[in-house]
Every structure is written in structure tokens, then in C-alpha cells.
C-alpha positions in Angstrom: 77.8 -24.6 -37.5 75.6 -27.1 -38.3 75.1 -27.9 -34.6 74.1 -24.5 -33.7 72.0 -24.5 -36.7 69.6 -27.3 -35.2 69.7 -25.9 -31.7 68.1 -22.7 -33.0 66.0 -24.5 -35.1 64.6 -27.0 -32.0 64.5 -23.5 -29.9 62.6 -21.9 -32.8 60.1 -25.1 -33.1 59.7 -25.1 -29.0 58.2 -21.4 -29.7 56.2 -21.7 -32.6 54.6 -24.8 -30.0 54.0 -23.0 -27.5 52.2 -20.2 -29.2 50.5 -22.8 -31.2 49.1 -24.2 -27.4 48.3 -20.5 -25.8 46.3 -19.8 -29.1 44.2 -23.1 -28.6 43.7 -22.0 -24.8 42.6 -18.7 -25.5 40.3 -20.0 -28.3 39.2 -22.9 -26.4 38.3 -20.3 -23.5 36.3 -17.8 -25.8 34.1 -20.7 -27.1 32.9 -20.5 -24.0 31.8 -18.0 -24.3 28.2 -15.6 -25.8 27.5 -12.6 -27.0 23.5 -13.2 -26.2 25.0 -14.8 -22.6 22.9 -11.9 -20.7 19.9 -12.0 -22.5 17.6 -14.1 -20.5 19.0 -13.2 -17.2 19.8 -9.4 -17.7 18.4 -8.2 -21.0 19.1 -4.5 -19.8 22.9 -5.1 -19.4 24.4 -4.0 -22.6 22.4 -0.8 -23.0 22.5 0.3 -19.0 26.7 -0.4 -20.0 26.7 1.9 -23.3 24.6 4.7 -21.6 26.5 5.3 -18.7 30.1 5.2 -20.6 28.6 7.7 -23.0 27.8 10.0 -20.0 31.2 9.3 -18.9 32.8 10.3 -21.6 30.6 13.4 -22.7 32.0 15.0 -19.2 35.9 13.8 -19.9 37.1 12.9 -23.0 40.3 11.4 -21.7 37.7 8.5 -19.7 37.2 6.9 -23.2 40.9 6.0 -23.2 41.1 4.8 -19.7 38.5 2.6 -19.7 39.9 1.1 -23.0 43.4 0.5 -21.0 41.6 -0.8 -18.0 40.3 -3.9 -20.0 43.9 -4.1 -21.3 45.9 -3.9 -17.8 42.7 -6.9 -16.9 43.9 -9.3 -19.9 47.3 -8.9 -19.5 47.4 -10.3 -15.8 45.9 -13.8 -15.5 43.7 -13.0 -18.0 40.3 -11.1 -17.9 39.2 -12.0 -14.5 38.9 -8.1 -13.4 41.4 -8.6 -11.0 42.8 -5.6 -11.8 40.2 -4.4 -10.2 40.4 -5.3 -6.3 41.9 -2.9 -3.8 44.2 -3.8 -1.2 43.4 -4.8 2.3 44.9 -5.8 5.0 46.1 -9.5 4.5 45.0 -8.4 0.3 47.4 -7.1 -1.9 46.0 -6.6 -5.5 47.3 -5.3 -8.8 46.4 -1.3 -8.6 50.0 -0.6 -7.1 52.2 -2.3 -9.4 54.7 0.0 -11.7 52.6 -0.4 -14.6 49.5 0.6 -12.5 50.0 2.8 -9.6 49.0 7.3 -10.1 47.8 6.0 -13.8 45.1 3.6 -13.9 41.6 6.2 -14.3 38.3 4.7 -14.5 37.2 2.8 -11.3 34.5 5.2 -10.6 32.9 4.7 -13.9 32.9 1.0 -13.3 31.5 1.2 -9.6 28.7 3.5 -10.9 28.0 0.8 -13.7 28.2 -2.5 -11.9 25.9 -0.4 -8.8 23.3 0.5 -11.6 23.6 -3.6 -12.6 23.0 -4.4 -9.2 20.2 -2.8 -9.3 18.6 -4.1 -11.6 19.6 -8.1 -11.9 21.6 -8.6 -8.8 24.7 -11.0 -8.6 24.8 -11.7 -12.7 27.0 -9.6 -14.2 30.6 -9.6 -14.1 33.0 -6.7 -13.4 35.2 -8.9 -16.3 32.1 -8.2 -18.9 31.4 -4.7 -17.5 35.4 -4.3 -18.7 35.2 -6.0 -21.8 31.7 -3.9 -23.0 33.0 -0.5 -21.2 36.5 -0.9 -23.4 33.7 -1.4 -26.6 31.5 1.6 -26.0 34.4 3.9 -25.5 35.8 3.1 -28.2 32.5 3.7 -30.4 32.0 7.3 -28.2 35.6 8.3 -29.4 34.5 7.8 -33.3 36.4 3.9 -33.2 34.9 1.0 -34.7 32.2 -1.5 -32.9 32.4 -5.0 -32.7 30.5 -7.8 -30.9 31.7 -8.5 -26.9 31.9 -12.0 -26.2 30.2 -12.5 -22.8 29.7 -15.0 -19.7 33.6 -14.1 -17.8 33.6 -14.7 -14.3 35.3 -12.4 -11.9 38.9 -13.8 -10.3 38.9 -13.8 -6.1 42.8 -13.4 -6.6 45.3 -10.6 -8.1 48.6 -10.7 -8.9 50.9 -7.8 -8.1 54.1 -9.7 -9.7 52.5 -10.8 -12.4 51.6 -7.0 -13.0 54.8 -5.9 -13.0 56.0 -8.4 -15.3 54.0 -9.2 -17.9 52.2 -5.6 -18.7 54.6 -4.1 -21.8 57.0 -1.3 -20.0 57.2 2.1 -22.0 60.6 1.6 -22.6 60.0 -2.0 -24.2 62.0 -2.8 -28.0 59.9 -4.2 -30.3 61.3 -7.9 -30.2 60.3 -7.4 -26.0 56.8 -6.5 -27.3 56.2 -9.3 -29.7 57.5 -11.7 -26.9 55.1 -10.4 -24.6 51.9 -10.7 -27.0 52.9 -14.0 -28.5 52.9 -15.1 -24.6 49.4 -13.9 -24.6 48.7 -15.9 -27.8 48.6 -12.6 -29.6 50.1 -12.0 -33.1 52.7 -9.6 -34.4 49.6 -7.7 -36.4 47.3 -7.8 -32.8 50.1 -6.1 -30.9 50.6 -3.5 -33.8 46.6 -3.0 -34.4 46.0 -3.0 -30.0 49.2 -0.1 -30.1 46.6 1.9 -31.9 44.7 2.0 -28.7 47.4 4.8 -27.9 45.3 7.3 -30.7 43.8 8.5 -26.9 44.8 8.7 -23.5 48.2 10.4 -21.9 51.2 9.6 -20.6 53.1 11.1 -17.9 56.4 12.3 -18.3 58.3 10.3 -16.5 57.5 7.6 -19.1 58.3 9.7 -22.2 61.7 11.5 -20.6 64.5 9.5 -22.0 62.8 9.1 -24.9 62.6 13.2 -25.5 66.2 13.5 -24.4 67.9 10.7 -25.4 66.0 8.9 -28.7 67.7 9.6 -31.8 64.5 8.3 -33.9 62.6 11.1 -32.9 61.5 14.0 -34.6 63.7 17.1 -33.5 60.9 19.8 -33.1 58.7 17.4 -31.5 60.8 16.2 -29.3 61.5 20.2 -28.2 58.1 21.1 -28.1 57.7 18.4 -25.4 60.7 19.5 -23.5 59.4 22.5 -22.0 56.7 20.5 -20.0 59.0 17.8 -19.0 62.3 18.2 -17.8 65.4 16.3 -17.9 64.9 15.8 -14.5 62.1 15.7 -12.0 58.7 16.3 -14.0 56.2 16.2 -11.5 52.7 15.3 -13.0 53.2 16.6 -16.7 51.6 14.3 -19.2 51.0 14.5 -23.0 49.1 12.9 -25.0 50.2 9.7 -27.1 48.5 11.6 -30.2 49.2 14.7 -30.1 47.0 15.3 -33.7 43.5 14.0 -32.8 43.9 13.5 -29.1 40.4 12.5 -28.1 39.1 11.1 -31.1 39.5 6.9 -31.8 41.2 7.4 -35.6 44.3 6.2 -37.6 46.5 9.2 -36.8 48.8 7.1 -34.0 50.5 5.0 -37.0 50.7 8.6 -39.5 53.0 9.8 -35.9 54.9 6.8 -35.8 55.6 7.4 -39.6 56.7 11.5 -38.9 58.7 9.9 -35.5 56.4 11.5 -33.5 55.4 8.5 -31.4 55.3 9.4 -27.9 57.1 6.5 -26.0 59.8 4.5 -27.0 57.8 1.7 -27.0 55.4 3.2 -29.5 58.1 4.3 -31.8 60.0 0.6 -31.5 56.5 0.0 -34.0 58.4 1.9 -37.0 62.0 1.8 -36.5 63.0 0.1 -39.1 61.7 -3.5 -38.3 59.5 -6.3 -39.0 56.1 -4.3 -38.3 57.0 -0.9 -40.5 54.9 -1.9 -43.2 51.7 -2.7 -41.3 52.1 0.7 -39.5 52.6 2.3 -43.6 49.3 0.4 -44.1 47.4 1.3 -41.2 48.3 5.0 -41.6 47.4 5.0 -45.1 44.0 2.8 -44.5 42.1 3.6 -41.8 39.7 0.8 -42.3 42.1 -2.0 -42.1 43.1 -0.6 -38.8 40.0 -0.9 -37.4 38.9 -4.2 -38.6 42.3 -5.5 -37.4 41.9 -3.7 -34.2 38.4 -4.9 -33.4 39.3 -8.8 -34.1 42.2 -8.3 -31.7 40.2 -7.2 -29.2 38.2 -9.7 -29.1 41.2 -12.0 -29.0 41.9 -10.5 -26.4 39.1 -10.3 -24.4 39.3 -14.0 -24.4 42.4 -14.7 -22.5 42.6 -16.7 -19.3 38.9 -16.3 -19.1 37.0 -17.9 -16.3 33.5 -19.3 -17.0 31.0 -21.9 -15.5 31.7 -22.2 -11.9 34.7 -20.9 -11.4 35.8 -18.0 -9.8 32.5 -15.7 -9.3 30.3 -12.5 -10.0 31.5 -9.9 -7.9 29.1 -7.7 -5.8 31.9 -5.1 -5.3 34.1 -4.7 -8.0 36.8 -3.8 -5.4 36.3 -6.5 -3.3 35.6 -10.1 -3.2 32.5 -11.5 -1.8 
């Protein structure tokens, strides 16, 4: 007993090291970088950013969301590099056709029309990474969500990573010990990974993502789950989707955790948040205060918007978002 004791207590310490390290890479990486990085050399960046996202959104609500989980499928694969950007080619295979990825990732036009407009007006010196990590920022704001400041001066990756893709980006059928493994991998917290699952107040999912969890869930609310049904079948589906808050769909609020708290969370995934484990209480809290949520939510996005950064001279400022120079 007392052997097994000090094994999981040496396995326990081995972890609490190794988040200890990614945290100090990740902060090490965002002291890199600026929030006034463009100022001199493309003092028009920010607002040219903010205006056409607004546009964007004004014609389709849903474009707020996908934006946001554009800048989140970046992070979560070698960091934000925008890799998750680059389309395949022949001897290229990128990230846009991974599981996670493929028939669901919305957005790419946005970001073409933005970086062409940055072209435009200060050639070669702002990233696709940055346009990401300010795009994610102003739709949050155009949804009703809090601001906060972007930390700026990522270079853009000339790789992708299709494996990496489809392994480290959470899966909708994930428990909640899965998705605390795969934050605290990112040096993200147990409260980042509850207060970045609020993203989920907008955007859809498609059925096939949310059909065992409407059949087979027990955790679910019953008339929920059977108002859902009708759209999605048991089997097949074809392109149904429904929203991840059904209450507020398009607006950036609190209401995600108050659904979690009625079992009215969409995914598994999402309902693995309040299911009777160690994050119940700080989806009680966010429901109940929506200003906690947001302050939480806005410092672990900037977290996040720091991992596996590249800065100085490595990697480079893309032309093409789609393509490498």
C-alpha cells in the first residue's frame, strides 16, 4: 500500500512539473509579445480588423462564433501559428481536413478579405496568427461578450499538422477528466477550460456530434433531449445542426453554464462540465455571475493566445493566409 502510495505520488509530482514547465513556456512566449506591436509599422491594423468583423457579423450572426473557434482550433495545434489555416496542395497536407476540422470550420473568407485589406495597406506585416487572435476579440465584443487587450507580434507557421489535429483538439464526446488533460497539456487551468467552454454560448453543432448524446445520455434533460430528436435521427442526420445555446443563440452571455445547470448542454462534452464533478461549482458561479465569466473568460484567452507562439525571426508573415510564401 505504501508502495503504491509513493508511485502515485511521484506520478502525481511528474504532472504538477510538467504543467509547472508548459505554464513557463507559454508565459515566457507571451512576453514576447505587445499589444502596441503594430503601432509604428501598421497603425491602421486593429481598427481595419474590428471594422470588417463587424460587417461580417452584421450579415451572419453565426460568423461571430466561428471566427472565435477558428483562433481556438489555431492554439490548440502547435500553437497560434495560423496553421490552421493553409490549404492542401499537392506534396502539402494541412489541418482543414482533420475530424475535428473538416464540413465545420466557417470563417476563411472573413480572414482572406481581412488580411487582403492589410495588404493593402502595410504589405508583408501582419500576421494571419494576429488577424486570428484580434478577429476571435472583436467577435466576441459584436456578440455583446467582454473586450480585452490582444497581445500582438505572432508569426505565421510554414508547417501544419494534420495528426496533431486530430489529437490534441477536445472530441465532443470527451469526459471531463479527458478535457482537463488536454488543457493542462496546453498549460491551461481547470477554471480556463471551464471559462473557454463558455465560447459554446454561440455557434452550432452538427448532429452527428450531438446524436448519442440525445439518445443515449442519461444526464440530459428529457424534453430537451426530444425536442432535438426530430431534427436528428438515430441514424443518418445529414447536415442538421443546433445550436450549443439554444436560449440566447447569437448573443456572447452567461446562458451556456444556466443550460449546463437545467442539463441542457448540447454535447457530451459540454455537459461532462456539470455532472457531478470537480468544476460544478464554477459552472453554479458562472451561471449565477455573469461578470465573473467574463473576466475569467477574457484572461484565458489571452492565455491562450500565447501558446506555442512564434516571434522574432521565426517562422513568417504570410502573404496568403492559405498558403506559404
Amino acid at each position: 500500500m505504501a508502495a503504491a502510495f509513493s508511485s502515485h505520488r511521484f506520478r502525481h509530482s511528474k504532472l504538477s512539473v510538467l504543467i509547472l514547465a508548459l505554464a513557463t513556456v507559454v508565459a515566457a512566449a507571451r512576453a514576447q509579445l505587445s499589444p502596441t506591436f503594430y503601432a509604428s509599422s501598421c497603425p491602421a491594423a486593429l481598427v481595419t480588423i474590428k471594422t470588417a468583423v463587424r460587417a461580417a457579423v452584421v450579415l451572419d450572426r453565426r460568423m461571430g462564433g466561428s471566427l472565435l473557434r477558428l483562433h481556438f482550433h489555431d492554439c490548440f495545434v502547435q500553437g497560434c501559428d495560423a496553421s490552421v489555416l493553409l490549404d492542401d496542395t499537392g506534396n502539402f497536407t494541412g489541418e482543414k481536413s482533420a475530424g475535428p476540422n473538416a464540413g465545420s470550420l466557417r470563417g476563411f473568407g472573413v480572414v482572406d478579405t481581412i488580411k487582403a485589406l492589410l495588404e493593402a495597406l502595410c504589405p508583408r506585416t501582419v500576421s494571419c496568427a494576429d488577424i486570428l487572435a484580434v478577429a476571435a476579440r472583436d467577435s466576441v465584443v459584436a456578440l455583446g461578450g467582454p473586450s480585452w487587450t490582444v497581445q500582438l507580434g505572432r508569426r505565421d507557421s510554414t508547417t501544419a499538422s494534420l495528426s496533431t489535429a486530430n489529437t490534441d483538439l477536445p472530441s465532443p464526446a470527451s469526459s471531463l477528466s479527458t478535457l482537463l488533460a488536454a488543457f493542462a497539456r496546453k498549460g491551461l487551468s481547470s477554471t480556463d477550460m471551464v471559462a473557454l467552454s463558455g465560447a459554446h454560448t454561440v455557434g452550432q453543432a452538427q448532429c452527428q456530434n450531438y446524436q448519442a448524446r440525445i439518445y443515449n445520455d442519461a444526464n440530459i434533460n428529457a424534453s430537451f433531449a426530444a425536442s432535438l430528436r426530430a431534427g436528428c435521427p438515430a441514424a443518418g442526420g445529414g447536415g442538421a445542426s443546433a445550436p450549443l445555446d439554444a436560449s440566447t443563440p447569437n448573443a456572447f452571455d452567461n446562458a451556456y453554464y444556466g443550460d449546463l445547470v437545467a442539463q441542457q448542454g448540447l454535447l457530451h462534452s459540454d455537459q461532462e462540465l456539470f455532472n457531478g464533478g470537480s468544476t460544478d461549482g464554477l459552472v453554479r458561479s458562472y451561471a449565477a455571475t455573469s461578470a465573473r465569466f467574463s473576466s475569467d473568460f477574457a484572461a484565458a484567452m489571452v492565455k491562450m493566445g500565447g501558446i506555442g507562439v512564434l516571434t522574432g525571426s521565426s517562422g513568417e508573415v504570410r502573404r496568403n493566409c492559405r498558403r506559404v510564401n
